[in-house]
C-alpha positions in Angstrom: 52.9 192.6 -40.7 52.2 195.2 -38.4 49.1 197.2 -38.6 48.3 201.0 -38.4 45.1 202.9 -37.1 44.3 205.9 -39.2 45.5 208.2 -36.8 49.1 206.6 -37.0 49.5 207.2 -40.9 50.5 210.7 -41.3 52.0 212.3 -44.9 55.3 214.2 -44.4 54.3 217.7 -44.7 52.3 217.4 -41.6 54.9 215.8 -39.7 57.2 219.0 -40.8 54.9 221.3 -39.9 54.0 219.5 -36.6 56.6 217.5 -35.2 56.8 219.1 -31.7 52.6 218.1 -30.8 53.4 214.5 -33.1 56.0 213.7 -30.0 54.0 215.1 -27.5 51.6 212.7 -28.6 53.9 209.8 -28.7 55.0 211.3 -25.2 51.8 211.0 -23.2 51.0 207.8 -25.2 48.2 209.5 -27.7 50.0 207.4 -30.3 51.6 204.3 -29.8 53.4 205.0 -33.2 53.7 207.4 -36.3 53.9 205.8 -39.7 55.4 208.4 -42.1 53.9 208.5 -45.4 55.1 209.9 -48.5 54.1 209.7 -51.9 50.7 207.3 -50.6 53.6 204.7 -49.3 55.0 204.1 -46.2 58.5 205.2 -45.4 59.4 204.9 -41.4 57.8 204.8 -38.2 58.9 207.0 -34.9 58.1 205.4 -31.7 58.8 206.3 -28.7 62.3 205.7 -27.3 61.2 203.7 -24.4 59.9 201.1 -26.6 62.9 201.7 -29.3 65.2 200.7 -26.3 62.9 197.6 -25.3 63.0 196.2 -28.3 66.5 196.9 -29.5 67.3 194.8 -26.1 64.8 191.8 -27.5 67.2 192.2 -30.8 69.9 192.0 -29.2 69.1 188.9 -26.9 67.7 187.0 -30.0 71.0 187.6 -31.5 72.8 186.2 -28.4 70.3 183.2 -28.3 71.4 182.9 -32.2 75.2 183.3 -31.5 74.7 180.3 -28.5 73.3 177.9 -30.3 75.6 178.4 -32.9 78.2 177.5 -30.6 76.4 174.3 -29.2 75.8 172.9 -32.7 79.7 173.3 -33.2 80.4 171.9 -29.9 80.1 168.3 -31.5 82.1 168.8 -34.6 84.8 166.6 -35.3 88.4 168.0 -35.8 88.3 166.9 -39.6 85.3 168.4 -40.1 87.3 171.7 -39.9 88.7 173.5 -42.6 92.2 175.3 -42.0 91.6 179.5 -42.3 94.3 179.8 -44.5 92.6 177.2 -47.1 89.3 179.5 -46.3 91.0 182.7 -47.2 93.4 181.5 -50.0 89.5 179.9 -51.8 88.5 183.2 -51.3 91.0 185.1 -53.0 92.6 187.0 -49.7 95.4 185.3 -49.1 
């Protein structure tokens, strides 16, 4: 779980009423992040896009690592191990 200073925890109405110095903070690295609180629980977290587009590239290489292994593992299967799409779809009501 990822962990917040005080000064990262901040309740909605004072993100309305001051969202332009909350990025400027974020900007010049004040904050690393902003947890938004509402209600005493916490709903999202702005971070600067810089680190948004770092780590949706980490996502998105995990997910290639994922989709490559995949493949590997299924390198080795045998052709009976298969099963026909048409028997997939017609057990799954779509054909």
């Amino acid at each position: 779980m990822v962990g917040y200073a005080k000064e990262e925890i901040i309740p909605i109405t004072r993100i309305v009423r001051n969202l332009g110095g909350i990025l400027n903070q974020l900007k010049t690295r004040k904050l690393k992040k902003v947890a938004i609180s509402r209600n005493n629980t916490l709903e999202s977290v702005i971070i600067p896009v810089e680190e948004y587009e770092k780590l949706r590239e980490a996502y998105d290489l995990m997910e290639h690592i994922d989709i490559y292994k995949l493949v590997k593992e299924r390198e080795d299967t045998g052709i009976k191990e298969f099963i026909p799409l048409e028997q997939v779809l017609e057990e799954n009501g779509l054909l």
